[in-house]
Jmol script that loads the backbone (N, CA, C; Angstrom):
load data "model"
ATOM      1  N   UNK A   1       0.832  -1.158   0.000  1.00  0.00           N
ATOM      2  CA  UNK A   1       0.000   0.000   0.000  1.00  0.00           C
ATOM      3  C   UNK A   1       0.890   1.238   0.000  1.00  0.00           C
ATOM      4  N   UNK A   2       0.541   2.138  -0.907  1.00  0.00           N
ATOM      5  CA  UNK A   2       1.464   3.627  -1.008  1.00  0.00           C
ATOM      6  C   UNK A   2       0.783   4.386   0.318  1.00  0.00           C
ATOM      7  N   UNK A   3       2.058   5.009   0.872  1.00  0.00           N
ATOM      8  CA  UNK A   3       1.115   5.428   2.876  1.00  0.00           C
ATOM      9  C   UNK A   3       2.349   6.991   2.077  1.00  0.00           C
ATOM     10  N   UNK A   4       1.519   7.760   2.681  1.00  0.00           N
ATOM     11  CA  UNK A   4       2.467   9.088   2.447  1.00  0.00           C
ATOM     12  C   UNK A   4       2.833   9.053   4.260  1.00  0.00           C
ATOM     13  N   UNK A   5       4.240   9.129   4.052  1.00  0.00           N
ATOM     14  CA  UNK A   5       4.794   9.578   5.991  1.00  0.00           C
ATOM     15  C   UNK A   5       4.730  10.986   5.837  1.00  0.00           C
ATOM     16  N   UNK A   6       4.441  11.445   6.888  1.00  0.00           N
ATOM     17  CA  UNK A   6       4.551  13.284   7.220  1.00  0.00           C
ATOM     18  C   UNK A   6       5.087  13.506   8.507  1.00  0.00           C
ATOM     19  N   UNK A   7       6.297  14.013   8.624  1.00  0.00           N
ATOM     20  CA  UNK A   7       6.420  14.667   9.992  1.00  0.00           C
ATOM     21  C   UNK A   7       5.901  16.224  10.640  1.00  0.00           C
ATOM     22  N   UNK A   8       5.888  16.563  11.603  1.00  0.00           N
ATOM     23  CA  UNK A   8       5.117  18.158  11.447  1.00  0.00           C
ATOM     24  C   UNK A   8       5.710  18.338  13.305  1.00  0.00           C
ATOM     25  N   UNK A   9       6.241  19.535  13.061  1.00  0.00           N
ATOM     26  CA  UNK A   9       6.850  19.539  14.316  1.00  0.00           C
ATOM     27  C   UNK A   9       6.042  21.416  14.993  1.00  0.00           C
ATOM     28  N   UNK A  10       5.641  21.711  15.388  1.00  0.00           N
ATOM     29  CA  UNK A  10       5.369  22.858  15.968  1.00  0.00           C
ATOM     30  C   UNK A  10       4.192  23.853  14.654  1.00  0.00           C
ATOM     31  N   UNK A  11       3.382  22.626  14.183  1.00  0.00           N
ATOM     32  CA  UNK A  11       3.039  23.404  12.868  1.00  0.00           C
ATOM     33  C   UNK A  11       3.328  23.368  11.574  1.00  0.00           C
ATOM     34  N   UNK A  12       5.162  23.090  11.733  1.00  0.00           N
ATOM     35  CA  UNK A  12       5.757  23.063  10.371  1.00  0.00           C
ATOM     36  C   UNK A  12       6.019  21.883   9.908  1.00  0.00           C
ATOM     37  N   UNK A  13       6.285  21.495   8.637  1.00  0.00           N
ATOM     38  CA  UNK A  13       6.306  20.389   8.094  1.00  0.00           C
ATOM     39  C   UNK A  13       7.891  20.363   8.238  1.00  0.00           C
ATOM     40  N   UNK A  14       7.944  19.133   8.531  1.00  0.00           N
ATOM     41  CA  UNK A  14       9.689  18.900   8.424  1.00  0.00           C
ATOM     42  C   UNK A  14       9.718  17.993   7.577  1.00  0.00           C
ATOM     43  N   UNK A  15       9.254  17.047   6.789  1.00  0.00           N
ATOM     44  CA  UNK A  15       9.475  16.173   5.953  1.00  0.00           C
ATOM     45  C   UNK A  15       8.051  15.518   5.622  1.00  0.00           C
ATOM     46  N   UNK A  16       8.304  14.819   4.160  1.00  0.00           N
ATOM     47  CA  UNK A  16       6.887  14.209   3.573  1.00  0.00           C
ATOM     48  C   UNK A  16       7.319  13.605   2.446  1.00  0.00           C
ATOM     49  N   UNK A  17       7.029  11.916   2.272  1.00  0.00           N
ATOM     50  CA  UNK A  17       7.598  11.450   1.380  1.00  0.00           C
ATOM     51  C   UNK A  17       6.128   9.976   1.476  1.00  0.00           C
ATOM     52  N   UNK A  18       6.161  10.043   0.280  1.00  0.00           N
ATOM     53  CA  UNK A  18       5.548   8.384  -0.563  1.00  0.00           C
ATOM     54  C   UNK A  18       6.420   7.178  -0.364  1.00  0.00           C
ATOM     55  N   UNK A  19       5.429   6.459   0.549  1.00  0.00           N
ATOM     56  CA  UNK A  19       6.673   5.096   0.371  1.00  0.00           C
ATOM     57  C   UNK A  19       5.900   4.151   0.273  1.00  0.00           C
ATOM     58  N   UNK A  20       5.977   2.631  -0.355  1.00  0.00           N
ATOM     59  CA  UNK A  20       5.103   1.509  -0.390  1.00  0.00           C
ATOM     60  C   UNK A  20       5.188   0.891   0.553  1.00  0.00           C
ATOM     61  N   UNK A  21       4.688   0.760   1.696  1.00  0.00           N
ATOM     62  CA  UNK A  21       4.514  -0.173   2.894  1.00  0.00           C
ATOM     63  C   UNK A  21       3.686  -1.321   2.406  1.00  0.00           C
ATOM     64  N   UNK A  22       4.138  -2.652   2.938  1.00  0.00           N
ATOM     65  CA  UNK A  22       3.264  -3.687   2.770  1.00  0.00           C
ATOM     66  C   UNK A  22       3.695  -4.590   4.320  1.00  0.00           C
ATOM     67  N   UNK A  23       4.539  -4.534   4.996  1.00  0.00           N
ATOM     68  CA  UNK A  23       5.541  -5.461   6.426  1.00  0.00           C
ATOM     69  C   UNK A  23       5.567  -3.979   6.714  1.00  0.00           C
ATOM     70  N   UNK A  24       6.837  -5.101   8.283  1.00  0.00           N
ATOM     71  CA  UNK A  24       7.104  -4.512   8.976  1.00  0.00           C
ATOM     72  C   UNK A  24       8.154  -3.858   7.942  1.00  0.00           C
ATOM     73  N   UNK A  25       8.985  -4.906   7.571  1.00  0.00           N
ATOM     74  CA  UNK A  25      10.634  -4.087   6.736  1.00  0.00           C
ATOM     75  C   UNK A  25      10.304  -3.045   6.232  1.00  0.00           C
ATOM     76  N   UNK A  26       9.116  -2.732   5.398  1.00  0.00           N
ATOM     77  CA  UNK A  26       9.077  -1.858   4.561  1.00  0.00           C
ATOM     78  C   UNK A  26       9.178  -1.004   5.399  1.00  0.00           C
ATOM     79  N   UNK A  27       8.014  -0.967   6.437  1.00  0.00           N
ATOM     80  CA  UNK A  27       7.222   0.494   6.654  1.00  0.00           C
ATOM     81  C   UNK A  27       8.955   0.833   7.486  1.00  0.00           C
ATOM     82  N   UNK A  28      10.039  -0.107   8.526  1.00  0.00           N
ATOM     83  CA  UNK A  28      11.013   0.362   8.565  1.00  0.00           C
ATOM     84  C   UNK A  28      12.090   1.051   7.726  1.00  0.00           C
ATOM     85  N   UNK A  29      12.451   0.786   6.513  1.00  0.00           N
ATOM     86  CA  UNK A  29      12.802   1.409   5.338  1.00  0.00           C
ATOM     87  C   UNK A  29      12.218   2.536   5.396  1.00  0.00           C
ATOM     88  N   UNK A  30      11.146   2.904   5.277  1.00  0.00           N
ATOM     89  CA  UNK A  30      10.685   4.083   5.010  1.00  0.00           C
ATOM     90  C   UNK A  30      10.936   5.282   6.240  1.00  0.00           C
ATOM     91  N   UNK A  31      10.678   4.905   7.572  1.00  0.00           N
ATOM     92  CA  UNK A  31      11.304   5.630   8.482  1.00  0.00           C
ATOM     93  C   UNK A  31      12.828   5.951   8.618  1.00  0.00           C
ATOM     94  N   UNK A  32      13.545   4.421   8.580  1.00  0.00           N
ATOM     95  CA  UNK A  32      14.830   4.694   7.907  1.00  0.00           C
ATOM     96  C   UNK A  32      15.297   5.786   6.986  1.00  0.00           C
ATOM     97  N   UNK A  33      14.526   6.059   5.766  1.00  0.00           N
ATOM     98  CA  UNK A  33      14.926   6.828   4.809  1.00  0.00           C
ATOM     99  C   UNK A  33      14.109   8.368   4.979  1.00  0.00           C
ATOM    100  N   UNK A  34      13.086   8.651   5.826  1.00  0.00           N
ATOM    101  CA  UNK A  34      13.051   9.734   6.335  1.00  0.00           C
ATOM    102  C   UNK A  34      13.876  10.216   7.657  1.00  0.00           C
ATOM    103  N   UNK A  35      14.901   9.628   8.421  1.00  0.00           N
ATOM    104  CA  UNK A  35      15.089  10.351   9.298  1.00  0.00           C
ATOM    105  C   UNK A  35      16.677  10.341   8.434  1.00  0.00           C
ATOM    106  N   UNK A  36      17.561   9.415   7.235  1.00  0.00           N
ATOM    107  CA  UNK A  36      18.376  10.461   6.685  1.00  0.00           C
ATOM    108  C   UNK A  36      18.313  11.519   5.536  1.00  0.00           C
ATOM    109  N   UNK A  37      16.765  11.417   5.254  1.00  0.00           N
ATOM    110  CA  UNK A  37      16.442  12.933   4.856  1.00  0.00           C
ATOM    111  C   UNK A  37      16.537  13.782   5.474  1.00  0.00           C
ATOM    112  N   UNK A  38      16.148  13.709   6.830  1.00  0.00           N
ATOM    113  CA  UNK A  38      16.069  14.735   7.449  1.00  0.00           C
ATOM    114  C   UNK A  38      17.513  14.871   7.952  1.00  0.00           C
ATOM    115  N   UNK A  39      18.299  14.234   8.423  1.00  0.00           N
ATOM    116  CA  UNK A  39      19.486  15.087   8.641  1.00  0.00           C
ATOM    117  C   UNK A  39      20.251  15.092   7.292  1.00  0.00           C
ATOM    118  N   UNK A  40      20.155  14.962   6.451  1.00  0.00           N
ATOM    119  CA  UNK A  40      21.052  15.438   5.079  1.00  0.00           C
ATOM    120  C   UNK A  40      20.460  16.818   4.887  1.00  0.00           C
ATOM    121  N   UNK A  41      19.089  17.150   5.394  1.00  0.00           N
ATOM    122  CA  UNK A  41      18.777  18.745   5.366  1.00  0.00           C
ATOM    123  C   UNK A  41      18.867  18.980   6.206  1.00  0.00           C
ATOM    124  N   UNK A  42      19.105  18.864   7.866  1.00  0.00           N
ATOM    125  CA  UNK A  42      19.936  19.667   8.971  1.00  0.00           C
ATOM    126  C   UNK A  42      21.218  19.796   8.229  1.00  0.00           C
ATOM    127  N   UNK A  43      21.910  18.561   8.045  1.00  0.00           N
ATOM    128  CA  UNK A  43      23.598  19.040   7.813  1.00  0.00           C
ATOM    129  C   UNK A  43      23.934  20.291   6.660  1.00  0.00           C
ATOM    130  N   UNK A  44      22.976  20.389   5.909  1.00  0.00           N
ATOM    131  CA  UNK A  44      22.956  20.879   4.278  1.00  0.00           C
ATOM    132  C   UNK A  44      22.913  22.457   5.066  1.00  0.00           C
ATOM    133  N   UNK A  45      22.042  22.566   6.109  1.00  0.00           N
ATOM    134  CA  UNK A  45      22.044  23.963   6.979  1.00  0.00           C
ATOM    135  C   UNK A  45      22.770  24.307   8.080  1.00  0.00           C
ATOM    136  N   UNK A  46      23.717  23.764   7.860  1.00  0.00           N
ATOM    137  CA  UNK A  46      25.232  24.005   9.371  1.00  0.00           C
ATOM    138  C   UNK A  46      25.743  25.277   8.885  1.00  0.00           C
ATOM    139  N   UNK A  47      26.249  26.118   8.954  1.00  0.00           N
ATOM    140  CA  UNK A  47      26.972  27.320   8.425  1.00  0.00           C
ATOM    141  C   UNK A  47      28.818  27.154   8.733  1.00  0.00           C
ATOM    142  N   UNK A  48      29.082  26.068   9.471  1.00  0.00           N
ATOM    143  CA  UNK A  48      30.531  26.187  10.098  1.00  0.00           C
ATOM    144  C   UNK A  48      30.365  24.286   9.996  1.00  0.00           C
ATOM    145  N   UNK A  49      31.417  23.967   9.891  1.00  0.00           N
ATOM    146  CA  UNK A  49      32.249  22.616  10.357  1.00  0.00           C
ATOM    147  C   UNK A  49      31.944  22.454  11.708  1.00  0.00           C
ATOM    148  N   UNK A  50      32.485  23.373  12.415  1.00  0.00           N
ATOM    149  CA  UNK A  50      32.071  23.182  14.549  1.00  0.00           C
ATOM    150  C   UNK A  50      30.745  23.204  14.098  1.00  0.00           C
ATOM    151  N   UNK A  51      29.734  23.798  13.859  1.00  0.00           N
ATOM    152  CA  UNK A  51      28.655  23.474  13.977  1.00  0.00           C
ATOM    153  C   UNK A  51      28.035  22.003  13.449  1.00  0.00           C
ATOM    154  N   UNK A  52      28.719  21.431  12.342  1.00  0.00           N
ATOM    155  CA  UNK A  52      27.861  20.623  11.994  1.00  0.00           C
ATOM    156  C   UNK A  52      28.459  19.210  12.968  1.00  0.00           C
ATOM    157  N   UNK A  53      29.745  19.533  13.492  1.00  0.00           N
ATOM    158  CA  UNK A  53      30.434  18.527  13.971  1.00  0.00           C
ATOM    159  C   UNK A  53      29.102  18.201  15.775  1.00  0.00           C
ATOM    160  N   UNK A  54      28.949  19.678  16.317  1.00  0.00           N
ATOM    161  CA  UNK A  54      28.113  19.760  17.004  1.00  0.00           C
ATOM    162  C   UNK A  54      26.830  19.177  17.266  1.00  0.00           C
ATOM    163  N   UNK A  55      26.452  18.704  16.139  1.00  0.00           N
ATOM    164  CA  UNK A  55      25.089  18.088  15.352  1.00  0.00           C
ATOM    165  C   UNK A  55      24.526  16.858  15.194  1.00  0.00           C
ATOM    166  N   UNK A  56      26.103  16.391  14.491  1.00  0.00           N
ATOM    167  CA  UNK A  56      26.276  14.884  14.027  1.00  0.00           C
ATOM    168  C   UNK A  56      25.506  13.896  15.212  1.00  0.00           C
ATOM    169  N   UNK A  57      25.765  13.890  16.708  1.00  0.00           N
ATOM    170  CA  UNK A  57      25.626  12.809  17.355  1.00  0.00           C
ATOM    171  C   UNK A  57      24.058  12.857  17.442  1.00  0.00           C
ATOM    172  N   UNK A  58      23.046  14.029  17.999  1.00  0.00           N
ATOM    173  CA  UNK A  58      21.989  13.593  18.362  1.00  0.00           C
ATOM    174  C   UNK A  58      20.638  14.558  17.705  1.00  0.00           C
ATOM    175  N   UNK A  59      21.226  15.578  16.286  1.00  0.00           N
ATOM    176  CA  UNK A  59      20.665  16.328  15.746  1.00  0.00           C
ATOM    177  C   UNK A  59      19.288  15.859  15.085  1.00  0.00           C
ATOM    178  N   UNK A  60      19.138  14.753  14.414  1.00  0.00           N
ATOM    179  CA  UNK A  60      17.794  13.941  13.812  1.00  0.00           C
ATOM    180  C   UNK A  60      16.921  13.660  15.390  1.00  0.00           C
ATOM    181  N   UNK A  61      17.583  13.298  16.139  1.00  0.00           N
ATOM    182  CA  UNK A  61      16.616  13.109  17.692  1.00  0.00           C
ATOM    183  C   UNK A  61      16.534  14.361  17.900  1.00  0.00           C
ATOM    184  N   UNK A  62      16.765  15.301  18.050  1.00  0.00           N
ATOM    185  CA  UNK A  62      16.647  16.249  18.843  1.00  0.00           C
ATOM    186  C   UNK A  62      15.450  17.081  18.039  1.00  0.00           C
ATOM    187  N   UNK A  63      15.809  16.584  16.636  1.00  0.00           N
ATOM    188  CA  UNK A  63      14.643  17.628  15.217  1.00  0.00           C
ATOM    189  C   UNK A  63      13.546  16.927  16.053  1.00  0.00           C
ATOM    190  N   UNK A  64      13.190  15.722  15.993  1.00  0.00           N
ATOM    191  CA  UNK A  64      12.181  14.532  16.314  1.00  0.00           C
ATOM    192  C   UNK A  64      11.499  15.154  17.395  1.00  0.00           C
ATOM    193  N   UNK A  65      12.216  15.742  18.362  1.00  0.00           N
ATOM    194  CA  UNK A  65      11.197  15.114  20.025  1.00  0.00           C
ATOM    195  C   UNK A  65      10.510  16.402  20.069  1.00  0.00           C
ATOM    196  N   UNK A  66       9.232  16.192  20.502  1.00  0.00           N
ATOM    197  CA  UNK A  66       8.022  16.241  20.398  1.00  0.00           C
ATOM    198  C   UNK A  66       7.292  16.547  18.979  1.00  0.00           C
ATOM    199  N   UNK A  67       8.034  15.868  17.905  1.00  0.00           N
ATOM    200  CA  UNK A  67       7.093  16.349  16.374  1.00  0.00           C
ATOM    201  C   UNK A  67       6.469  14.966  16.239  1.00  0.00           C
ATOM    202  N   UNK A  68       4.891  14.647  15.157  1.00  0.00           N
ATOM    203  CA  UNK A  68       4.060  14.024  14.981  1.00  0.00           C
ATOM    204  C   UNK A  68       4.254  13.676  14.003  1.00  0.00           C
ATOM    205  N   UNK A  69       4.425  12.175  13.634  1.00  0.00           N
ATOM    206  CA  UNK A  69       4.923  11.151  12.602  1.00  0.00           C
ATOM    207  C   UNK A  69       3.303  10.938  11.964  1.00  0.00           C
ATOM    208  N   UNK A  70       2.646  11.146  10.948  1.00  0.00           N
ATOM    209  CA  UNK A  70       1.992  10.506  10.537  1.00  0.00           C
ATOM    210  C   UNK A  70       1.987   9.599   9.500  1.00  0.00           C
ATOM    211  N   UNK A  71       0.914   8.693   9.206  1.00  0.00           N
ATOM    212  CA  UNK A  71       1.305   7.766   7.801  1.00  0.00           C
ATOM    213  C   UNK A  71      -0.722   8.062   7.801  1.00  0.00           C
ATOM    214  N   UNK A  72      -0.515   8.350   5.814  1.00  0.00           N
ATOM    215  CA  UNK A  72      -2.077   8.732   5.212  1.00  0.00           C
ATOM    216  C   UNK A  72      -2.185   7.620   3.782  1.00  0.00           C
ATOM    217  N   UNK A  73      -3.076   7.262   3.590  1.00  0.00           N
ATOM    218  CA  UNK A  73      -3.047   6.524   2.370  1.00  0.00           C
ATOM    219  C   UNK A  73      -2.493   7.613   1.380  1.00  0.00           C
ATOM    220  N   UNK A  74      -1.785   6.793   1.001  1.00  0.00           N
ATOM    221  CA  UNK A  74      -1.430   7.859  -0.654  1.00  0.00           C
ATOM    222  C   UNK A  74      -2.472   7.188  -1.968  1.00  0.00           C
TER     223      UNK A  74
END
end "model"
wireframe off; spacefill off
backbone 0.3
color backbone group
């Protein structure tokens, strides 16, 4: 089944992508591949090296906590 994932953190959309879920693997893949979307666009917005070095360990958790994961039929 095509499930659109959406994250939405304070209002704003932080990510939204089409993925085919049918298992567990899939629908993991698909979380998998939204949370290194999402830090390939934190890192893409570091302005300094120290900053992004700053980032690396817990920056995708830290985007995450308290934002709302949904999955919608696509």
């Amino acid at each position: 089944m095509k499930v659109n994932l959406h994250v939405v953190k304070e209002g704003g959309s932080l990510y939204q992508g089409i993925y085919d879920v049918s298992d567990a693997d899939s629908f993991g893949q698909a979380c998998a591949d939204a949370w290194c979307r999402l830090r390939e666009q934190q890192l893409a917005k570091e302005s300094s090296i120290g900053a992004l070095m700053e980032h690396l360990d817990g920056g995708v958790l830290d985007l995450l906590t308290e934002a709302h994961i949904s999955l919608d039929k696509a």
